[in-house]
C-alpha positions in Angstrom: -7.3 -83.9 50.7 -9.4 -81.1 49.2 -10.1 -81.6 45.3 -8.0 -79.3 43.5 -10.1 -76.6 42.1 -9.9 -76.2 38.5 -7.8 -73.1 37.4 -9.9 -71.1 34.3 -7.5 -69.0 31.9 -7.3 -64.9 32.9 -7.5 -62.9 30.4 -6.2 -59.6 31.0 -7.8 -56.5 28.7 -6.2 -53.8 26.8 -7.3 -50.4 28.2 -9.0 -48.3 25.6 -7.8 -45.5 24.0 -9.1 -42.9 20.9 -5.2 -41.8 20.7 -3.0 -43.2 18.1 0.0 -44.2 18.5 3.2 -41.3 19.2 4.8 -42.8 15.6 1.4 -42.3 13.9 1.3 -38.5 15.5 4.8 -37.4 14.3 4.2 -39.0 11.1 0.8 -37.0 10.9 2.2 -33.6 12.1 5.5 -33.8 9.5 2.8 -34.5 6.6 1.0 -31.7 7.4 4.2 -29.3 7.7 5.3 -30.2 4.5 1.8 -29.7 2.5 1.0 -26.5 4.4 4.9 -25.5 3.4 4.3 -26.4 -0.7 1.8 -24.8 -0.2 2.8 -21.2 1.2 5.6 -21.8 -1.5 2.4 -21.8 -4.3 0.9 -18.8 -2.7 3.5 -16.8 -3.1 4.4 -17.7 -6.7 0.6 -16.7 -7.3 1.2 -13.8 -5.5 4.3 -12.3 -7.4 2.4 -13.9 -11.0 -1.7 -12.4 -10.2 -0.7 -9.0 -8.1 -2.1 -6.4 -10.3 -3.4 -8.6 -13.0 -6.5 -10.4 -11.8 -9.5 -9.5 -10.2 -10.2 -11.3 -7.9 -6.6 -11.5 -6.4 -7.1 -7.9 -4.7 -9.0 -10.1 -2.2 -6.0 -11.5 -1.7 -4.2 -8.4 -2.1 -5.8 -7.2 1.5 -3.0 -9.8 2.9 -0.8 -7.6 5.3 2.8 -7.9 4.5 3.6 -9.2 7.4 2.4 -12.8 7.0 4.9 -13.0 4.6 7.4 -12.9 7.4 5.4 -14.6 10.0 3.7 -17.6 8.2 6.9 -19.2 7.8 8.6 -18.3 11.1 5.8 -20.2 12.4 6.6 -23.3 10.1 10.0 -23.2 10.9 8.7 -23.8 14.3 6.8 -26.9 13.9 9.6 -28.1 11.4 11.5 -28.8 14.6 9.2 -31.5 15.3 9.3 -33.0 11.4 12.3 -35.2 12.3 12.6 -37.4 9.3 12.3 -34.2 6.7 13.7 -31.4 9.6 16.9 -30.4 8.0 15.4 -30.1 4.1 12.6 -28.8 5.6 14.1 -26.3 7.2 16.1 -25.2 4.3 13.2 -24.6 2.3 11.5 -22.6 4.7 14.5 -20.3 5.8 14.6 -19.7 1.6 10.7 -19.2 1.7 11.3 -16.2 4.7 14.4 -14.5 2.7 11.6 -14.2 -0.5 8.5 -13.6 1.4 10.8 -10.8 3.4 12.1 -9.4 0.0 8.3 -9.3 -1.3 6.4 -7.6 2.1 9.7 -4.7 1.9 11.5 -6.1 4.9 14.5 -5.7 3.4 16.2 -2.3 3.9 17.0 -0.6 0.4 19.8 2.1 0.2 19.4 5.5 -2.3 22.3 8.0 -2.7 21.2 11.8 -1.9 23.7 13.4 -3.8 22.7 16.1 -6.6 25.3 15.4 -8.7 27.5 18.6 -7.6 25.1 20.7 -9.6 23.1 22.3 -7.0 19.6 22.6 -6.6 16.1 23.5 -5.2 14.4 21.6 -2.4 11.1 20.9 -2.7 8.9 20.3 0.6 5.9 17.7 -0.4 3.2 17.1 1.9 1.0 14.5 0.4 -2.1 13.0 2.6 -5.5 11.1 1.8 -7.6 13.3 3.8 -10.6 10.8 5.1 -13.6 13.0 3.0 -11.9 16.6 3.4 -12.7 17.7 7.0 -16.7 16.7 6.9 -16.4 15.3 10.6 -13.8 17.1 12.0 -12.9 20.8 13.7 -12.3 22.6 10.4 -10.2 25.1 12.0 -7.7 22.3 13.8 -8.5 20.4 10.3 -6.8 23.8 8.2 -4.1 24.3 11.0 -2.6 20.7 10.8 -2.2 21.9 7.2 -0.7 24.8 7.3 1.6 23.7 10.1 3.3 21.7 7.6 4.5 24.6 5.4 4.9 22.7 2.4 5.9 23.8 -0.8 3.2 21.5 -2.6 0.1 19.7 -1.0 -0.6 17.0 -2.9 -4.3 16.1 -1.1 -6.7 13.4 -2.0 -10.1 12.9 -1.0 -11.3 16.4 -1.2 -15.2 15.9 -1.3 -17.5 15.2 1.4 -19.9 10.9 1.3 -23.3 10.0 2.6 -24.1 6.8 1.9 -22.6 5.3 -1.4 -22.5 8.5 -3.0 -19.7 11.3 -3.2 -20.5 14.9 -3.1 -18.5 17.2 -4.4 -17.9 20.6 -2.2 -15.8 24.1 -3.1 -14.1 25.1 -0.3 -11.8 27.1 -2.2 -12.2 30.7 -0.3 -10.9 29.4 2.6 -8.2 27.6 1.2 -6.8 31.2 -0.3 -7.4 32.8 2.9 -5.7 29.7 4.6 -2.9 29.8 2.4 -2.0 33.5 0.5 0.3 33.1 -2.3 -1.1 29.8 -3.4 -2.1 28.4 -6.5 -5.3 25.5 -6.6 -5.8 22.7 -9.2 -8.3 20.4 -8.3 -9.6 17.2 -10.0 -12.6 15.3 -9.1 -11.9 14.5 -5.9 -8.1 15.6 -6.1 -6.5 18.7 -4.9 -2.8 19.9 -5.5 -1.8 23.5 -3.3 0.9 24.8 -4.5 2.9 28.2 -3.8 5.7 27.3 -6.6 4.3 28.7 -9.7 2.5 26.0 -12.0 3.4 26.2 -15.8 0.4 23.7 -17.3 -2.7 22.0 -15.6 -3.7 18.5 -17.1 -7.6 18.3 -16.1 -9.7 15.8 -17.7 -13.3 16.0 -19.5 -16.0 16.7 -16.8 -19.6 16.7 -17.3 -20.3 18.3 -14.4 -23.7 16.5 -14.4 -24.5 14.4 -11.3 -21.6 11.9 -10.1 -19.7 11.1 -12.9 -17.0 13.5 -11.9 -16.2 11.2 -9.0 -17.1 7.5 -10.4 -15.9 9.2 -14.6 -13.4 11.3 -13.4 -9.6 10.9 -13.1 -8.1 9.5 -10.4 -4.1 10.4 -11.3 -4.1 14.6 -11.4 -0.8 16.2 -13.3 0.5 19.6 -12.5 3.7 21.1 -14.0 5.0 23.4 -11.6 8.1 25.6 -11.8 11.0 24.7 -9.6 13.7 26.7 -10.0 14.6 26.8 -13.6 13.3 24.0 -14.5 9.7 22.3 -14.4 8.6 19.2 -12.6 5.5 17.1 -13.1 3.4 16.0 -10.0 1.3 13.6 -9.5 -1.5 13.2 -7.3 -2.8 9.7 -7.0 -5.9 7.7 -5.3 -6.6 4.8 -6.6 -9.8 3.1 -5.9 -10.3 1.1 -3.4 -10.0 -2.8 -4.0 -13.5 -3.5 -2.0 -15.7 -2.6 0.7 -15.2 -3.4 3.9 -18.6 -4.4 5.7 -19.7 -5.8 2.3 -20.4 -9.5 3.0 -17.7 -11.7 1.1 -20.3 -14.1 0.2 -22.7 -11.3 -1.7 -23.0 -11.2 -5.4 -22.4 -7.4 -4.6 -19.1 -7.9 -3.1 -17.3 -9.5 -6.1 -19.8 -7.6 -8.8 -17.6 -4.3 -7.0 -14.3 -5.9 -6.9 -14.1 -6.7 -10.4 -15.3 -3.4 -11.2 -13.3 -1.4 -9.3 -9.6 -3.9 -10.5 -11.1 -2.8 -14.2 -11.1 1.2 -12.6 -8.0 0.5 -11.1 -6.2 -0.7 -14.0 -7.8 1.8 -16.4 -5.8 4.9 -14.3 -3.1 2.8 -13.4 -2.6 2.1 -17.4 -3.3 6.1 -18.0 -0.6 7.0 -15.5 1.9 4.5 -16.9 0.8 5.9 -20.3 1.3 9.6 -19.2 5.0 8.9 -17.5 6.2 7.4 -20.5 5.5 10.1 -22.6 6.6 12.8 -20.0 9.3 15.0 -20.9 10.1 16.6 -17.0 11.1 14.7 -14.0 8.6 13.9 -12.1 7.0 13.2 -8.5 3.9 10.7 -8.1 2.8 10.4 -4.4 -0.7 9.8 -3.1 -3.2 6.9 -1.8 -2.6 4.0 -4.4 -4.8 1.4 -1.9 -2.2 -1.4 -2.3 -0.2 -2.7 0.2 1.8 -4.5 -3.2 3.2 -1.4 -5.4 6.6 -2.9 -5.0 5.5 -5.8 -7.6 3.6 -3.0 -9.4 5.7 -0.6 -12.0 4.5 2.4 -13.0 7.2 2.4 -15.5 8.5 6.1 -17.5 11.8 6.0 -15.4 9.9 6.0 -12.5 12.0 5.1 -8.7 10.0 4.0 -6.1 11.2 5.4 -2.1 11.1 4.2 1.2 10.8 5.5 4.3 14.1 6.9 5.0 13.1 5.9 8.7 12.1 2.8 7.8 11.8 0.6 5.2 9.5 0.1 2.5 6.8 -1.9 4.4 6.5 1.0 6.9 2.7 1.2 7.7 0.3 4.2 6.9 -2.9 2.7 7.6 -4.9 2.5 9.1 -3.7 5.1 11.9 -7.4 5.5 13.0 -10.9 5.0 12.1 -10.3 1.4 12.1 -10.5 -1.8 14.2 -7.7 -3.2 12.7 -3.8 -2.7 13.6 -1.8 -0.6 11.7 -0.3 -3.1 9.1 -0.7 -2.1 5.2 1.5 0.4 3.6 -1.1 2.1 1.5 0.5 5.5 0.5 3.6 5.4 -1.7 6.4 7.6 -3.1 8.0 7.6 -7.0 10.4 9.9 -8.9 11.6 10.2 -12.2 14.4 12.2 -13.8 16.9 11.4 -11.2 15.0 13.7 -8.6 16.7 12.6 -5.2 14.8 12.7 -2.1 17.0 13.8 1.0 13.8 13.0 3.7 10.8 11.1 3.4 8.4 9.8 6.7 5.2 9.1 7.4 3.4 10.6 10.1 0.8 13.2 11.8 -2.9 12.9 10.2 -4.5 10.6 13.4 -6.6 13.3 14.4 -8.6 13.8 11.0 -7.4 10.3 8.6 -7.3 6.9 8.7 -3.9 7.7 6.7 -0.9 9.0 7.9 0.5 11.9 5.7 3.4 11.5 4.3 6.3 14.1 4.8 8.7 14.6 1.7 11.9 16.6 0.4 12.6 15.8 -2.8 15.9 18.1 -4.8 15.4 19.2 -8.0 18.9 19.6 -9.7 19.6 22.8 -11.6 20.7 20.7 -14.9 19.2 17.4 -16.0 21.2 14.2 -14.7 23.1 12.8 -17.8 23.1 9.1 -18.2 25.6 7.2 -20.0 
């Protein structure tokens, strides 16, 4: 017989593998949902508490509304997956959508139109940041997109002309009376109110009239008192400075040097309007650019209502409509009254041809008696 052959142990080898095991993934994926979910929660009590008040949030403050809505739509999602924490998880993220929907003006607001059975006079309000006058565009289309609108009051921001970093400040006031007979002018700096309702005062601030200062010195919140009816009405024209440059790089000593210079600008008018509204006697109406996508978390105080959109609600975009790279995503232009002025139609639109701002369209009613409040 053969000699039995010895029989030698087989060892039979793991295959290799970099992934970890499916427990180990789920477990990684949950942690992540939930930290990435305290932490949107964080954000957006930061948000509510440093809007307005610091600096260096109006970096932030270039967030477009939307995320609000969408970063947690998108956790919700993923939560699916978070089985040992899903249900809780989920809870706290459908509570984190309601708020961040309440905060980016997704929620539709309702305002009564009524006059209060006392009659009064509509006022047609055509308010639009203009993109540096007409300086690049057919100034005959630019005047005729104006007058088309046959407003009552223009209340028209950037009127000046820019090269380079610096403003220049033009006159073009024979052609607005020959464009518009039977109008009055009050202009600001940079800020021009049209008006063919008779104005009562003017509220112009100190002006050197030496090189820039009436731009980078000058107000940036104009008051007119204008007759309406038999009453008068205060409007405001507003354009706020801008929070920062875009094209600056966000890792340049110049980038944040500007942005805490121009939140200190910004705060200074925004304080002077407050300050002014407060102290106002007549109802008023404050429209304009205020370069904020977050004026609902942002009161201007005196009495003042903010509007929406009666299209739309209150996170209806205005820019940018052109000029722009970027979708149209940030609200940027904003309506208030005081003095229980009701507004009977307010929408955004026209402007693409000459703005990166869509103009916004207004009627606002001026009762014939003052609204008594109990």
């Amino acid at each position: 017989m053969p000699a039995e052959m010895p029989v030698e142990d087989v060892v039979v080898e793991e295959p290799l593998t970099d992934s970890p095991p499916p427990v180990d993934r789920w477990r990684t994926l949950t942690r992540l949902v939930v930290a990435v979910t305290a932490a949107w929660a964080v954000f957006l009590v930061l948000h509510v508490l440093l809007t307005g008040r610091w600096w260096l949030w109006l970096i932030v403050d270039a967030t477009p509304p939307l995320a609000l809505v969408v970063v947690p739509v998108l956790l919700l999602g993923l939560a699916l997956f978070a089985r040992p924490v899903r249900g809780r998880l989920s809870a706290v993220l459908v509570v984190l959508l309601l708020v961040g929907a309440y905060l980016a003006g997704y929620v539709p607001t309702w305002t009564s139109d009524a006059t209060g059975g006392s009659g009064g006079t509509e006022v047609k309000v055509f308010a639009w940041s203009t993109d540096y006058w007409q300086m690049s565009d057919d100034k005959d289309a630019f005047y005729a997109f104006l007058r088309r609108h046959d407003a009552d009051v223009y209340l028209l921001q950037e009127y000046l002309y820019w090269e380079g970093d610096g403003p220049i400040r033009i006159d073009d006031s024979a052609r607005l009376r020959a464009e518009f007979p039977g109008y009055q002018l009050s202009v600001d700096g940079e800020l021009l109110t049209l008006t063919r309702l008779p104005i009562v005062s003017t509220h112009h601030q100190p002006d050197s009239g030496t090189g820039t200062d009436w731009y980078w010195k000058g107000t940036k919140t104009q008051r007119t008192d204008i007759r309406v009816g038999e009453r008068t009405v205060s409007f405001y024209n507003v354009h706020l400075p801008v929070p920062f440059r875009v094209g600056d790089h966000p890792l340049s000593s110049r980038f944040y040097r500007f942005v805490k210079e121009q939140s200190a600008w910004r705060l200074r008018e925004l304080d002077k309007l407050r300050a002014d509204l407060t102290g106002n006697p007549h109802p008023a109406v404050v429209a304009g650019d205020f370069n904020s996508p977050w004026m609902e978390l942002s009161s201007l105080g005196g009495g003042t209502q903010l509007h929406n959109p009666t299209d739309g609600v209150s996170s209806s975009p205005s820019w940018p409509v052109s000029d722009y790279p970027f979708p149209r995503l940030w609200r940027l232009d904003w309506l208030y009254t005081s003095g229980g002025l009701p507004v009977r139609g307010y929408h955004f639109g026209g402007g693409e041809a000459f703005s990166d701002h869509a103009a916004q369209e207004i009627r606002v009613v001026v009762p014939d008696h003052p609204a008594h409040t109990p």
